[in-house]
C-alpha positions in Angstrom: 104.5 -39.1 64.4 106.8 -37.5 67.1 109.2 -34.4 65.6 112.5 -34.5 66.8 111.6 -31.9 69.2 109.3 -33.9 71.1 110.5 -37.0 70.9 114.1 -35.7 73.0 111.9 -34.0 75.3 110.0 -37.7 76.2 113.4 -39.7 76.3 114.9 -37.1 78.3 111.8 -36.7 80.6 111.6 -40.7 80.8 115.6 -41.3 81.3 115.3 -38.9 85.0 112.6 -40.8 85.9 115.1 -44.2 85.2 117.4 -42.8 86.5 115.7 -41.9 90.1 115.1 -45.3 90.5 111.5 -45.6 88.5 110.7 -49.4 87.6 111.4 -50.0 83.7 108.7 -51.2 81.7 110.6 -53.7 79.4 113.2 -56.3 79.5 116.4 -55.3 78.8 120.2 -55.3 79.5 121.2 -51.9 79.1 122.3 -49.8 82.1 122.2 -46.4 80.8 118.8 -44.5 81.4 118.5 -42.8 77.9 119.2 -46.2 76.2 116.2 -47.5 77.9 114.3 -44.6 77.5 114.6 -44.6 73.6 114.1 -48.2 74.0 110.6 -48.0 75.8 109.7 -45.4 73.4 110.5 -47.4 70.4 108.6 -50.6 71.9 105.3 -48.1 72.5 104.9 -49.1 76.0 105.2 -45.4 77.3 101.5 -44.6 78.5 101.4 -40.8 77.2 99.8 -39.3 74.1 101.0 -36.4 72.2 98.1 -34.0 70.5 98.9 -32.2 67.7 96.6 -29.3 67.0 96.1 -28.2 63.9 96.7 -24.2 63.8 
């Protein structure tokens, strides 16, 4: 599970890559880059993996 934290750091991180013309990786009508971004994240088709280590 993503913290808050992490989770604005990958839509923001995803939404400049939209945003400078990367291809999106689902089907949608939305314009605005962090729309989509929140929507690829929600969908799990973002190919990353966060590790959480235990401290």
């Amino acid at each position: 599970m993503l913290n808050r934290y992490e989770r604005a750091r990958i839509i923001g991180a995803r939404a400049l890559q939209i945003a400078m013309d990367a291809p999106v990786l689902i089907e949608t009508v939305e314009i605005d880059s962090i729309r989509v971004a929140i929507t690829e994240l929600d969908a799990g088709v973002l190919p990353l993996t966060v590790i959480h280590k235990d401290e």
